[in-house]
N, C-alpha and C positions, 0 to 999 in steps of 0.2 A: 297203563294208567287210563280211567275213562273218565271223562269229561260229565259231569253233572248238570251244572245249572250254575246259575249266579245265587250269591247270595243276595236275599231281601234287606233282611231287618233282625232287631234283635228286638224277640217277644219279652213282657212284663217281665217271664220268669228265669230270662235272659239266654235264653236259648236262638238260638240260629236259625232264621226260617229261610227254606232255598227254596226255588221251586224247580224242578227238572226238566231238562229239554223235549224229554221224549220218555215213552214208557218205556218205565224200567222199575226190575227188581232188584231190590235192597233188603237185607235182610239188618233185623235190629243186632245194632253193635257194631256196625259194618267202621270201620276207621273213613274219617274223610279229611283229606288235604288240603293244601293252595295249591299255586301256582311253583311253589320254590320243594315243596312236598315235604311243607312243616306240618305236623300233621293239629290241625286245629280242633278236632271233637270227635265223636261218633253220635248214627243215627238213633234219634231216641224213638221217635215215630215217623209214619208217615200216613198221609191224608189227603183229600182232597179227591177229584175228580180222577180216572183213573187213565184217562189221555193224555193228563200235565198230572200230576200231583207235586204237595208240596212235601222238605222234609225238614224236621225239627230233628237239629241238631245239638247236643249237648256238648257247650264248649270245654277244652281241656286248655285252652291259652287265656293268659292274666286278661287280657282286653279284646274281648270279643266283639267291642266296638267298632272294631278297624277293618274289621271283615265284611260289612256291607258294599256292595254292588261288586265285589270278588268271584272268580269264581269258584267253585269248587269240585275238590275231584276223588275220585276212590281208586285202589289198588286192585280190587277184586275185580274180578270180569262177570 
């Protein structure tokens, strides 16, 4: 399991925005979890500078509200 980033915020179009700890490659689609490895969305993009980037994630959970300042995490290495 590797550790990602915390989650920010949920954008307008209700998507997940994280920002990552460190550079890293994610490939779109990639599944991402909590802490308990429920798995809460996958990556729809990513952006941002490429030292920190951020990653918008598409959620797959009823309330994606709940998920800010969490962190999140992926399976892939």
């Amino acid at each position: 399991m590797r550790r990602l980033g915390k989650i920010l915020h949920v954008s307008k179009s209700r998507s997940l925005i994280a920002r990552l700890e460190k550079e890293q490659y994610l490939k779109l689609g990639t599944k991402i979890f909590d802490s308990k490895l429920k798995q809460i969305g996958v990556v729809q993009d990513l952006f941002g500078p490429v030292r920190a980037p951020y990653i918008s994630i598409r959620p797959t959970v009823a309330e994606p509200e709940k998920y800010p300042g969490r962190v999140a995490y992926s399976l892939e290495l």
